[in-house]
ROKOL-117716 format. One record per residue (C-alpha): y, z, x; residue number from 0. Coordinates in steps of 0.2 Angstrom, whole numbers, padded with zeros to 4 digits. Example, Ala and Ser with C-alpha at 12.3 -4.5 7.8 and 13.67 -1.06 7.14 Angstrom:
<recs>
<rec north="-0022" up="0039" east="0062" n="0"/>
<rec north="-0005" up="0036" east="0068" n="1"/>
</recs>
This chain:
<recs>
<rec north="0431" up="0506" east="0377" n="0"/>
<rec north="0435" up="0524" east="0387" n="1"/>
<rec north="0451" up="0529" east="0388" n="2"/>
<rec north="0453" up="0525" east="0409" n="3"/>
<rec north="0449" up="0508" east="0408" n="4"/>
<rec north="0459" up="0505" east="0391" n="5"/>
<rec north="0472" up="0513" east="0402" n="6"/>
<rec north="0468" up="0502" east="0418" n="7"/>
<rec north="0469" up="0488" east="0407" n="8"/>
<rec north="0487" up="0490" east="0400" n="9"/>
<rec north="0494" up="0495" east="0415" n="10"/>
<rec north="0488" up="0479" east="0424" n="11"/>
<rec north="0493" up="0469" east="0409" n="12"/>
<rec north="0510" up="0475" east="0411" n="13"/>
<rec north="0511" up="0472" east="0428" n="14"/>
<rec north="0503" up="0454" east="0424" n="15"/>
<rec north="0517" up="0451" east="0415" n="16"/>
<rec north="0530" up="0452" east="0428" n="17"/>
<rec north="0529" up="0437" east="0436" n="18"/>
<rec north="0528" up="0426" east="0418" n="19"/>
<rec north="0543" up="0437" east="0413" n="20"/>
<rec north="0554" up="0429" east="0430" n="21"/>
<rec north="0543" up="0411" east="0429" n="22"/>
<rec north="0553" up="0411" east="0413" n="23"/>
<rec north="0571" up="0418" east="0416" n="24"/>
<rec north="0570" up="0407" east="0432" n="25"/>
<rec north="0568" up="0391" east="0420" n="26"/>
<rec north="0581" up="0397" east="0409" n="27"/>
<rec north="0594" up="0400" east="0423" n="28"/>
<rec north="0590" up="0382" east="0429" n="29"/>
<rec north="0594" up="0375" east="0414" n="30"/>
<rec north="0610" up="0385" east="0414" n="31"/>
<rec north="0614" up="0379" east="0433" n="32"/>
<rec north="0612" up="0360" east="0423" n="33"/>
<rec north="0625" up="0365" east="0412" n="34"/>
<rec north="0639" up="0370" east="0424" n="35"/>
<rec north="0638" up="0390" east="0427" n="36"/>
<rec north="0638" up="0395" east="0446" n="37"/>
<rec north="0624" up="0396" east="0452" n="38"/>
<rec north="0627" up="0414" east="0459" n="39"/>
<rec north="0630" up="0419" east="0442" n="40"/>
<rec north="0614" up="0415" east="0436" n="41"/>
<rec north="0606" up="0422" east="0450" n="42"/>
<rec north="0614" up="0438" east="0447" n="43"/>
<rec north="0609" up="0438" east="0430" n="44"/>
<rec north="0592" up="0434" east="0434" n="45"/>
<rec north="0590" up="0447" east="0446" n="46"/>
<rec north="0598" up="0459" east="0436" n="47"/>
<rec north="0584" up="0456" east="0422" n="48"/>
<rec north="0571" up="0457" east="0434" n="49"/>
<rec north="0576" up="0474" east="0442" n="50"/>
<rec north="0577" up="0480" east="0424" n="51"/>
<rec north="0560" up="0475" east="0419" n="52"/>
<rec north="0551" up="0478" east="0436" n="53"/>
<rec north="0559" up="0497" east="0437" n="54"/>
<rec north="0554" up="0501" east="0420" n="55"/>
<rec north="0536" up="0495" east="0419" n="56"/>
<rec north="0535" up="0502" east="0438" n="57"/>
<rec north="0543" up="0520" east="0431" n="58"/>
<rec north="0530" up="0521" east="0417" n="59"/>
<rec north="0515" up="0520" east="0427" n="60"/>
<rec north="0505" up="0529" east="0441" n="61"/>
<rec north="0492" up="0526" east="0454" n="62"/>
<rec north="0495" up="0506" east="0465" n="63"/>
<rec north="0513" up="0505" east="0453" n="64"/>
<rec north="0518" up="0521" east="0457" n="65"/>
<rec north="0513" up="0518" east="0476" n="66"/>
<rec north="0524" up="0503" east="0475" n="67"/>
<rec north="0538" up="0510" east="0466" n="68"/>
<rec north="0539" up="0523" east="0478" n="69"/>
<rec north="0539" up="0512" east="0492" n="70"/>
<rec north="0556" up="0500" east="0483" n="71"/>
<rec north="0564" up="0519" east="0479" n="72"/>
<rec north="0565" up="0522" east="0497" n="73"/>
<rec north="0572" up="0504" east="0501" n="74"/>
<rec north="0584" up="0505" east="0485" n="75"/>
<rec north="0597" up="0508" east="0499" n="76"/>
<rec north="0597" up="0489" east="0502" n="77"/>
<rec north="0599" up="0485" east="0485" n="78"/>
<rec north="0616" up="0475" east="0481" n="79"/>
<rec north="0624" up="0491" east="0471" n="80"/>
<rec north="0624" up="0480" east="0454" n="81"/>
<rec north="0606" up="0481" east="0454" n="82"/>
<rec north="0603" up="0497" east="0461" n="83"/>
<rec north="0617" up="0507" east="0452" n="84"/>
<rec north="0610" up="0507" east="0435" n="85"/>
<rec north="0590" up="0507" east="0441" n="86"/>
<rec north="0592" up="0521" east="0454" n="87"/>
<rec north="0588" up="0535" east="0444" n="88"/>
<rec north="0571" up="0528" east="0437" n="89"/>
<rec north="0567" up="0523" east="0454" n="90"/>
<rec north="0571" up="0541" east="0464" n="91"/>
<rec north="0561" up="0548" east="0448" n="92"/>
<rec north="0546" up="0539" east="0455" n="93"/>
<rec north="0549" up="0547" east="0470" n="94"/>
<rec north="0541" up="0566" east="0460" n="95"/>
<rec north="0535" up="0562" east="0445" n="96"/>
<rec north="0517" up="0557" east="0436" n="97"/>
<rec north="0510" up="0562" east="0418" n="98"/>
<rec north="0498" up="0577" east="0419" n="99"/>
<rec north="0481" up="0578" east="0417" n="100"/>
<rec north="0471" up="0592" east="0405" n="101"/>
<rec north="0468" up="0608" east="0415" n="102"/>
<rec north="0449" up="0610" east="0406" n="103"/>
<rec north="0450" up="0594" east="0417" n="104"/>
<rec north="0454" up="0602" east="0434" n="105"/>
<rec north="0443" up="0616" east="0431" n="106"/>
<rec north="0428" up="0602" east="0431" n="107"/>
<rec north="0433" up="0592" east="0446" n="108"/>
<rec north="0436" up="0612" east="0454" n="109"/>
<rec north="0417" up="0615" east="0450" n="110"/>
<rec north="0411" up="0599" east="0455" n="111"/>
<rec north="0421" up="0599" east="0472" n="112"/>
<rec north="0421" up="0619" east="0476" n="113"/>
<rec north="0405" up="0623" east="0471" n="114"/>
<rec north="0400" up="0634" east="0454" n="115"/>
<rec north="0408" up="0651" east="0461" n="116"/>
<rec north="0422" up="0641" east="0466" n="117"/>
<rec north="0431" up="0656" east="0453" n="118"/>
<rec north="0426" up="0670" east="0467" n="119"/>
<rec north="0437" up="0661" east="0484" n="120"/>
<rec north="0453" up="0652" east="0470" n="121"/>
<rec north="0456" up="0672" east="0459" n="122"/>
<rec north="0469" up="0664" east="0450" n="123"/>
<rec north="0474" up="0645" east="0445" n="124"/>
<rec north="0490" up="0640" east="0435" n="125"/>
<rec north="0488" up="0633" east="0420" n="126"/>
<rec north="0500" up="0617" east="0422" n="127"/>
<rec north="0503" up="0608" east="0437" n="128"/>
<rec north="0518" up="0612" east="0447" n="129"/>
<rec north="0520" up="0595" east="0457" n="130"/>
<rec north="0513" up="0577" east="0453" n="131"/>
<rec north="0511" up="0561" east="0461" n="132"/>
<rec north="0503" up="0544" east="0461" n="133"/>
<rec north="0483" up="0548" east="0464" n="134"/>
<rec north="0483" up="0566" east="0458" n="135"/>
<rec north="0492" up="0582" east="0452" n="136"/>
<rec north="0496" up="0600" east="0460" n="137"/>
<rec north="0493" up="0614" east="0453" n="138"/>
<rec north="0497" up="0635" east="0462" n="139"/>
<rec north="0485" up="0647" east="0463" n="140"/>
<rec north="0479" up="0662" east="0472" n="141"/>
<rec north="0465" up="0665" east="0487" n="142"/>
<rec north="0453" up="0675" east="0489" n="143"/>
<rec north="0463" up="0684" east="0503" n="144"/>
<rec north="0480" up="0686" east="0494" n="145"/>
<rec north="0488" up="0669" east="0499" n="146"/>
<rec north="0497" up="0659" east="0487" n="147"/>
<rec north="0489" up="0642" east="0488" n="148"/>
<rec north="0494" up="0624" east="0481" n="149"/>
<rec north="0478" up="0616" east="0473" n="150"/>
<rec north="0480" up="0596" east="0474" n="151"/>
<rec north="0466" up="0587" east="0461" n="152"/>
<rec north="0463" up="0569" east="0462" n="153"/>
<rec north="0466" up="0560" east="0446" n="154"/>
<rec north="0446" up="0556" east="0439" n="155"/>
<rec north="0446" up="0537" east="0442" n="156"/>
<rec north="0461" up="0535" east="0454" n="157"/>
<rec north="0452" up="0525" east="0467" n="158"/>
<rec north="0446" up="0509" east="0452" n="159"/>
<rec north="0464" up="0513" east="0446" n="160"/>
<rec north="0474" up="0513" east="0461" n="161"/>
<rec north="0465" up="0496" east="0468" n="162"/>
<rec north="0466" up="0488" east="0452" n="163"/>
<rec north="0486" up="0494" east="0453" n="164"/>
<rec north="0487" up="0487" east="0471" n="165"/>
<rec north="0477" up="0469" east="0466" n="166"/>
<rec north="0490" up="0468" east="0451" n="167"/>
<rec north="0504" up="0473" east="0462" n="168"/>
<rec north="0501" up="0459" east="0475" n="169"/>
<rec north="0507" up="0447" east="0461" n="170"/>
<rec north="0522" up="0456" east="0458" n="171"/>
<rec north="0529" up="0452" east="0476" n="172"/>
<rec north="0536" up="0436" east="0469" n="173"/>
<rec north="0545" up="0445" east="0457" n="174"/>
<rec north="0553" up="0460" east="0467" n="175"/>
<rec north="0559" up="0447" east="0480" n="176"/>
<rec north="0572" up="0439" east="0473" n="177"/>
<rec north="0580" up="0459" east="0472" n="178"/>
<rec north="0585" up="0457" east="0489" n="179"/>
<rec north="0582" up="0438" east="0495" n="180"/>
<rec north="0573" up="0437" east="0511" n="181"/>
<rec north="0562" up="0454" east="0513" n="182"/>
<rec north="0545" up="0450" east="0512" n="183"/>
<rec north="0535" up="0462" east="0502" n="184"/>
<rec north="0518" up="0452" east="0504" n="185"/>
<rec north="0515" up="0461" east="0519" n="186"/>
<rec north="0517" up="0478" east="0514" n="187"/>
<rec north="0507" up="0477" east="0498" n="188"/>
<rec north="0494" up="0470" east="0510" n="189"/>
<rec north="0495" up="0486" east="0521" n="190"/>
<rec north="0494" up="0497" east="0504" n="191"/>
<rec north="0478" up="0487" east="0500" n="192"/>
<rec north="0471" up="0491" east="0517" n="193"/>
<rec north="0473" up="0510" east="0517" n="194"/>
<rec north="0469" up="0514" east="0501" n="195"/>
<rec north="0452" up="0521" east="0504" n="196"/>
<rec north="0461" up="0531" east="0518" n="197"/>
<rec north="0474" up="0539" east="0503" n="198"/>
<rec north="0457" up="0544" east="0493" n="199"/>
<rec north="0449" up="0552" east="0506" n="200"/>
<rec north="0456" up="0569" east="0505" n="201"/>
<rec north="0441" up="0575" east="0518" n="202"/>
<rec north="0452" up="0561" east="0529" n="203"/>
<rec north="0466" up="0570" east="0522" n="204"/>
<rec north="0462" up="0587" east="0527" n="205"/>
<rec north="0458" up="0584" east="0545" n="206"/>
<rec north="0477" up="0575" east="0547" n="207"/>
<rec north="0486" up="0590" east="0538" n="208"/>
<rec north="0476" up="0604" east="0550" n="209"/>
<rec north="0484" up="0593" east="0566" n="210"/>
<rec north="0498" up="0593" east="0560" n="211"/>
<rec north="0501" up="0612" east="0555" n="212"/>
<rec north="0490" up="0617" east="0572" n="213"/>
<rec north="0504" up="0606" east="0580" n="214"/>
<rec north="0520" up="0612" east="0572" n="215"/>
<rec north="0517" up="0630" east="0568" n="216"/>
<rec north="0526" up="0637" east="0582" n="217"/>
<rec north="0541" up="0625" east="0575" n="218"/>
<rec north="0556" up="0635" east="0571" n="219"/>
<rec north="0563" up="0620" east="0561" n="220"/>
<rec north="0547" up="0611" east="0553" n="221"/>
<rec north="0533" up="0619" east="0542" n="222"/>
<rec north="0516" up="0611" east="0538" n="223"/>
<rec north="0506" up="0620" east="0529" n="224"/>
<rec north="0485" up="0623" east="0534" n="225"/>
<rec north="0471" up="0617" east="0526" n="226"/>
<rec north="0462" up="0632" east="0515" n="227"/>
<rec north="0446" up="0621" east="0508" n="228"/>
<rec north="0444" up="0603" east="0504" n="229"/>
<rec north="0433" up="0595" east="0492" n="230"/>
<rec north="0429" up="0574" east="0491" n="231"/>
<rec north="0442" up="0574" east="0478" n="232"/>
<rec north="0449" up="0593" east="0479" n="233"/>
<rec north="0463" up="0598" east="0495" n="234"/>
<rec north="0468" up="0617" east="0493" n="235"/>
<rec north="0481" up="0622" east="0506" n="236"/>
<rec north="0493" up="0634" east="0511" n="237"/>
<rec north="0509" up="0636" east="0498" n="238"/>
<rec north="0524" up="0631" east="0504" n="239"/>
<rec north="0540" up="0639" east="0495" n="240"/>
<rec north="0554" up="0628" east="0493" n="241"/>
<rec north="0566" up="0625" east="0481" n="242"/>
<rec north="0567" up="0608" east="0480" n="243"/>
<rec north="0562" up="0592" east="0487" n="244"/>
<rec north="0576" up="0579" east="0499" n="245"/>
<rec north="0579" up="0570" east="0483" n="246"/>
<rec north="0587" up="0585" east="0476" n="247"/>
<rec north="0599" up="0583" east="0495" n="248"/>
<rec north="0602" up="0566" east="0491" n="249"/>
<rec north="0606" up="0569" east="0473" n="250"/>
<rec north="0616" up="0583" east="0473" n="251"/>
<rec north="0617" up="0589" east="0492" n="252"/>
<rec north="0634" up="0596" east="0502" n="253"/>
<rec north="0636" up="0583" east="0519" n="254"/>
<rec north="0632" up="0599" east="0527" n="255"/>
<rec north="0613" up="0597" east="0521" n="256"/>
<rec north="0616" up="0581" east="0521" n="257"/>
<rec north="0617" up="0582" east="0541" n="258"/>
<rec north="0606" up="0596" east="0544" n="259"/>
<rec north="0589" up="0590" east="0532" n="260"/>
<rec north="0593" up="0571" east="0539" n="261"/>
<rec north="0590" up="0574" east="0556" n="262"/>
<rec north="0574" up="0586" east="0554" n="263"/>
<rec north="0568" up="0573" east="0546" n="264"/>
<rec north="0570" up="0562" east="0558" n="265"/>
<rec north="0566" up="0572" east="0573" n="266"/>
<rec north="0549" up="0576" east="0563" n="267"/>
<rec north="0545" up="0556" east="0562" n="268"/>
<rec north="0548" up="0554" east="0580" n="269"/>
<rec north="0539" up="0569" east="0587" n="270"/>
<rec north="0525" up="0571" east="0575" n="271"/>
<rec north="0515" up="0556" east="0586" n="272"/>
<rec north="0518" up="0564" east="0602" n="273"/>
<rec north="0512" up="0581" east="0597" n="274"/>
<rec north="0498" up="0575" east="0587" n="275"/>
<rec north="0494" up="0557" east="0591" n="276"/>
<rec north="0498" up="0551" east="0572" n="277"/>
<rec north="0512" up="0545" east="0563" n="278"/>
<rec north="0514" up="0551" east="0544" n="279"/>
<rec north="0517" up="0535" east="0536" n="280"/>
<rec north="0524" up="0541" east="0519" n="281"/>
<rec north="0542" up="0545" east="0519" n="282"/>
<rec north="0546" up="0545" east="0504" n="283"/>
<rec north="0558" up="0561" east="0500" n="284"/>
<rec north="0546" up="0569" east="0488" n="285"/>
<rec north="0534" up="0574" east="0503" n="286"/>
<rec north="0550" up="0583" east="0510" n="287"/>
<rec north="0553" up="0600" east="0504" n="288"/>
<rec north="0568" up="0610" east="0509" n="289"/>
<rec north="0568" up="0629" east="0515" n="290"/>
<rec north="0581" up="0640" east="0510" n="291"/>
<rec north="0587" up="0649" east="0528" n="292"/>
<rec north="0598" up="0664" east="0530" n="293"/>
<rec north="0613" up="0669" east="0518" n="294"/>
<rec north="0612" up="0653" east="0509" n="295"/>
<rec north="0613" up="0641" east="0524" n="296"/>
<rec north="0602" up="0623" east="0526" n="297"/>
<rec north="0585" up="0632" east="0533" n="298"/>
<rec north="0570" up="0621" east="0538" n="299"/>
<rec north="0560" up="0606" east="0533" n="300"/>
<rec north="0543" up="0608" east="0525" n="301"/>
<rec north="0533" up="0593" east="0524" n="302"/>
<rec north="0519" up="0587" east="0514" n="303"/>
<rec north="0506" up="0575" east="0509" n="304"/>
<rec north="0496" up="0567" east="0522" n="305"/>
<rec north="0486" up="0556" east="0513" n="306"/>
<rec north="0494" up="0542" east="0524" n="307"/>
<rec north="0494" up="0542" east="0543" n="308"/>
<rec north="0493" up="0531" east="0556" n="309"/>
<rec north="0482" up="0536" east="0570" n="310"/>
<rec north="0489" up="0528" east="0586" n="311"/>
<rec north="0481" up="0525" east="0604" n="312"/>
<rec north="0485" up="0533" east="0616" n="313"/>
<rec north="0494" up="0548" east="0609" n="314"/>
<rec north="0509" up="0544" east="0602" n="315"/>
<rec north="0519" up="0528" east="0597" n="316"/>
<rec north="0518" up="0513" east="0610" n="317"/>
<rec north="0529" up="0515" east="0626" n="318"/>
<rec north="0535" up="0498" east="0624" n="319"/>
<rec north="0542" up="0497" east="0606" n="320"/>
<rec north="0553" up="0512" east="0617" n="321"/>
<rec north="0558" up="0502" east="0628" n="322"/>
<rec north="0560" up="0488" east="0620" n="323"/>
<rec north="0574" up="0498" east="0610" n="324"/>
<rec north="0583" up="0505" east="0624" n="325"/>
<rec north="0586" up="0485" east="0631" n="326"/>
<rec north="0591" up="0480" east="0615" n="327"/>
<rec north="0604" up="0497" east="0614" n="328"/>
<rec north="0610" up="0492" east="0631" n="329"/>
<rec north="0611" up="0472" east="0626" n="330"/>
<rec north="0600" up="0466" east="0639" n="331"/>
<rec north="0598" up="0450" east="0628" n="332"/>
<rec north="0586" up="0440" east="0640" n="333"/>
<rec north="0575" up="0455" east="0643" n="334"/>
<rec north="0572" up="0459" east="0627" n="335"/>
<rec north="0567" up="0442" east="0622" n="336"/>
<rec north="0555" up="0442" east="0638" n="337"/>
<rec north="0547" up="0459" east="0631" n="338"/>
<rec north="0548" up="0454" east="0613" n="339"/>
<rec north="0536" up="0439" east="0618" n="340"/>
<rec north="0523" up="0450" east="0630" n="341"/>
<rec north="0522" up="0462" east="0614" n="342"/>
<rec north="0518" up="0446" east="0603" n="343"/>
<rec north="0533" up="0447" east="0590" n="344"/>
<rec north="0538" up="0430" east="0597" n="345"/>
<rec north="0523" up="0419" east="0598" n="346"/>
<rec north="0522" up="0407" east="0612" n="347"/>
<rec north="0528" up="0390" east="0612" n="348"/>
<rec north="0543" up="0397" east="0597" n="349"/>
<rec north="0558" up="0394" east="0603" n="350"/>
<rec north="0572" up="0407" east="0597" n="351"/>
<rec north="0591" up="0412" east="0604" n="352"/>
<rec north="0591" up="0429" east="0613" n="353"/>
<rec north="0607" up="0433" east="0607" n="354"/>
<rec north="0604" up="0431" east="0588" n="355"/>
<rec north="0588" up="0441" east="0590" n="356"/>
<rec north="0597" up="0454" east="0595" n="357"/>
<rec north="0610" up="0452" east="0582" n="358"/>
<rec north="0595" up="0452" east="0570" n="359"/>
<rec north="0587" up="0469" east="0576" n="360"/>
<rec north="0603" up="0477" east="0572" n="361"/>
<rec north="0598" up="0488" east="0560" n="362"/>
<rec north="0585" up="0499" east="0569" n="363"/>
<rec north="0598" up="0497" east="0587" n="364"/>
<rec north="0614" up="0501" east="0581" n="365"/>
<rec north="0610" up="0519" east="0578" n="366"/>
<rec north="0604" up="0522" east="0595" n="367"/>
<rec north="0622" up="0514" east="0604" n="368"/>
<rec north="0632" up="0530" east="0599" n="369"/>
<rec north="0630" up="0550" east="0601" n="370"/>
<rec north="0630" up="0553" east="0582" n="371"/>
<rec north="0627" up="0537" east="0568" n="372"/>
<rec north="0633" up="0538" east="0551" n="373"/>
<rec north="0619" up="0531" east="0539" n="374"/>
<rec north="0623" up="0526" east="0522" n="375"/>
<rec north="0619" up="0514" east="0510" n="376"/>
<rec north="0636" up="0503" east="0513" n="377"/>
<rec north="0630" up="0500" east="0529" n="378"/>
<rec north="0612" up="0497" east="0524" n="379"/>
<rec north="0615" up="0483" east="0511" n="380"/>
<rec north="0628" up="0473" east="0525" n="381"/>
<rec north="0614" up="0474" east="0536" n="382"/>
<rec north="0600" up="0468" east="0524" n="383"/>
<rec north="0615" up="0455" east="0518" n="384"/>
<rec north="0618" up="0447" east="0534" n="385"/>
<rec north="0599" up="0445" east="0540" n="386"/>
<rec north="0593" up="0440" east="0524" n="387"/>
<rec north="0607" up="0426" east="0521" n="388"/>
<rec north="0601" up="0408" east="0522" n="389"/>
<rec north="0618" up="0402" east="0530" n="390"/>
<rec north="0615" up="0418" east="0543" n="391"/>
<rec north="0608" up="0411" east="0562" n="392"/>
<rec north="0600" up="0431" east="0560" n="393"/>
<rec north="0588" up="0424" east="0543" n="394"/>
<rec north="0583" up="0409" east="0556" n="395"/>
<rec north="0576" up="0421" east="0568" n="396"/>
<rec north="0568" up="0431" east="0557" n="397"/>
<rec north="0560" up="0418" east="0550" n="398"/>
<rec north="0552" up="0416" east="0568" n="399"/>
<rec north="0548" up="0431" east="0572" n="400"/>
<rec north="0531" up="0438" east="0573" n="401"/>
<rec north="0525" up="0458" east="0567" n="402"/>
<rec north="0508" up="0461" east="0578" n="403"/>
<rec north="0498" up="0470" east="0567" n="404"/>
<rec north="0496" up="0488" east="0579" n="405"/>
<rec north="0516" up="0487" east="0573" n="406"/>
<rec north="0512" up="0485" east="0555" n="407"/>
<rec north="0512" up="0502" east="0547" n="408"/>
<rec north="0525" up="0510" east="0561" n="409"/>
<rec north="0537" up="0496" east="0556" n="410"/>
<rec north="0536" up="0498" east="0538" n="411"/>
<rec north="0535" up="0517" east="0541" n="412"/>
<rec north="0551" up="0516" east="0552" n="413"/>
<rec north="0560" up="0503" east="0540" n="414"/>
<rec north="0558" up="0517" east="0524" n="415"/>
<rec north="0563" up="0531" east="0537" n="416"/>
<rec north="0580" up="0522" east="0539" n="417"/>
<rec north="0583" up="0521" east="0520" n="418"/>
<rec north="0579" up="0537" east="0516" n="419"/>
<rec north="0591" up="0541" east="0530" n="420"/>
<rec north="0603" up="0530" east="0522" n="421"/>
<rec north="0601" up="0537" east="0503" n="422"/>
<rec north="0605" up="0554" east="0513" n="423"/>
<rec north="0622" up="0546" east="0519" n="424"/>
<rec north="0617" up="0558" east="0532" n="425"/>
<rec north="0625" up="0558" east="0551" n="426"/>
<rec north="0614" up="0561" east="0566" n="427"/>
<rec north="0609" up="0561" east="0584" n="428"/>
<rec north="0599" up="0549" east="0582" n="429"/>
<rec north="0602" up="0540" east="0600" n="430"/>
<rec north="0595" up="0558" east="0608" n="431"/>
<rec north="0583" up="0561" east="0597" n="432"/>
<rec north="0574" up="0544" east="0604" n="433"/>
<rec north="0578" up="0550" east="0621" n="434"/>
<rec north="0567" up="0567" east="0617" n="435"/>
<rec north="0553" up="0560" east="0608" n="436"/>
<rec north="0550" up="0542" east="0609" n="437"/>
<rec north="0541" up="0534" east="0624" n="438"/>
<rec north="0547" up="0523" east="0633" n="439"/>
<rec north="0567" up="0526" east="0626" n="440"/>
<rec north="0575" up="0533" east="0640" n="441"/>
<rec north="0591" up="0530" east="0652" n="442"/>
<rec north="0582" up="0525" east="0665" n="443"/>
<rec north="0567" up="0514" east="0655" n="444"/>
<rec north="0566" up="0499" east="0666" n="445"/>
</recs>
């Protein structure tokens, strides 16, 4: 047997055995319950088992698990903090790191992708690579014409690894749900499923990357950088120089660059569809480098990896969903569920209370009600708490609600946002920073 698919088929073995591993601890915490223990202590103790074993098999591998892990890292806001607390570092790891492979390796794929005399254009190429993620590895190097480059090779076999991953993974959904009760990650493995080719495709890749740097390179705040040469499996871009990544802000960050980093990043998710008529659908803060500005102050937000992006009609993201927003901020309750139903996230004939659907959207309307929204993970696990609580009128409604599937990656993308947001404990604009850049969201939207 080659050494990928030995590899594939340990890695799906292990992810296999997630769901067995809570089949099991599920039996045994009934059998506890029989014998008298609360049942919210043995639920605890379940789901602190299962955090465990799902974190660490997920830190130990790449490609669909990685993508996956990624995904909860961003989310690990929501956690309860005594599951998070002791898991949060082997989930934010996920967020930068992948085992390397052999540079003889690279050198091949370089050949195959670049052509023989691809030696003449890259002059020079770093032995080991500076940055890794889940479907390939980055190495810096030199052009032709003097400009440092960042030289991203795809993993040989990521694409059978990564669906196998994401096949395995779709099992796993029973087993990361009882971490927070109530959010369904069915869907979202589903929409990983869905767009993997799209992560592969690095010609797909290129094309995004040049629309975004044509599109922001007048920016004084956010730097993409441009597309050099692309292979089927080979992206050589622009360097970008940067000290460290947003995890290193939410690790170790002053609330200066807590502030300053939070709301570039957010002004870059919201204006990023209206300049280029895509939204970049991986938020995760490894794909967020920070720029060192003058005498040592926050500088500007570089941003990377496009891999993921959602190409919306009509340039930009819907007008409605802006609207829709704005008359949940000004708690218009019965217009909101008049427009929630033309959009198709309540399907006819469902019967649901206006004013508890607009307690339920609470999350994503809160921050727009005030001039500047503190985020932080407090305030993310009471939200995810209360709408996820079977004795809550909010987990009814959500229950009935309905996510079209045009709203599918944005929602998921938006979701992710707010948690990175949250990991940040960062304070923004965020009602103004709609008003600028998303359609629809204005004073006067009618």
């Amino acid at each position: 047997m080659s050494e990928l698919p030995r590899k594939a088929v340990a890695r799906t073995a292990r992810l296999a055995a997630l769901p067995i591993g809570y089949a099991g601890r599920s039996a045994i915490g009934l059998g506890k319950r029989i014998g008298g223990r609360p049942a919210e202590a043995v639920m605890t103790e379940i789901q602190q088992r299962t955090a465990e074993q799902l974190f660490r098999t997920l830190g130990e591998l790449k490609g669909g698990a990685m993508k996956f892990g990624q995904m909860l890292s961003v989310l690990e806001s929501a956690f309860p903090e005594e599951l998070a607390g002791p898991y949060r570092d082997q989930l934010t790891r996920l967020q930068d790191a992948a085992p390397p492979m052999p540079t003889a390796t690279v050198r091949e794929i370089l050949a195959r992708d670049l052509g023989s005399d691809w030696k003449e254009r890259l002059v020079w190429l770093d032995g080991g690579p500076t940055a890794a993620a889940s479907i390939g590895q980055v190495h810096r190097g030199r052009w032709v014409d003097g400009r440092d480059v960042a030289v991203k090779v795809q993993y040989p076999g990521a694409g059978e690894a990564l669906r196998s991953d994401l096949r395995a993974i779709s099992r796993v959904a029973r087993t990361a749900a009882p971490l927070v009760p109530g959010l369904d990650l069915k869907p979202l493995i589903e929409e990983l499923q869905a767009r993997a080719d799209d992560e592969l495709d690095y010609q797909l890749e290129a094309e995004a990357q040049r629309t975004f740097a044509a599109a922001f390179r007048d920016d004084p705040e956010i730097v993409v950088p441009d597309v050099v040469d692309v292979g089927s499996t080979t992206l050589v871009t622009e360097w970008l120089e940067s000290p460290a990544s947003l995890a290193a802000v939410i690790a170790d960050g002053s609330q200066a660059e807590r502030d300053h980093y939070g709301e570039l990043f957010v002004r870059f998710l919201f204006s990023g569809p209206t300049r280029t008529g895509m939204l970049h659908a991986d938020p995760h803060p490894g794909n967020y480098r920070i720029l060192p500005g003058p005498g040592g102050e926050p500088g500007g937000l570089g941003v990377l990896d496009f891999g993921a992006v959602a190409r919306l009609p009509g340039r930009g993201l819907p007008a409605a969903m802006g609207r829709l927003l704005r008359i949940a901020a000004d708690e218009d309750e019965e217009r909101l569920l008049d427009g929630l139903r033309q959009e198709g996230f309540v399907k006819e004939r469902i019967s649901v209370d206006a004013g508890q659907v607009l307690d339920y959207l609470a999350p994503f309307v809160e921050p727009t009600r005030v001039d500047r929204f503190r985020f932080s993970r407090a305030w993310m696990r009471r939200q995810f708490a209360r709408i996820n609580d079977p004795r809550s009128p909010a987990y009814t409604v959500g229950m009935k609600l309905n996510l079209p599937p045009s709203y599918l990656l944005i929602h998921r993308t938006w979701l992710a946002g707010v948690g990175v947001l949250c990991q940040l404990e960062c304070e923004a604009p965020f009602r103004q920073i709609l008003t600028d850049a998303l359609p629809g969201f204005t004073d006067d939207a009618g």
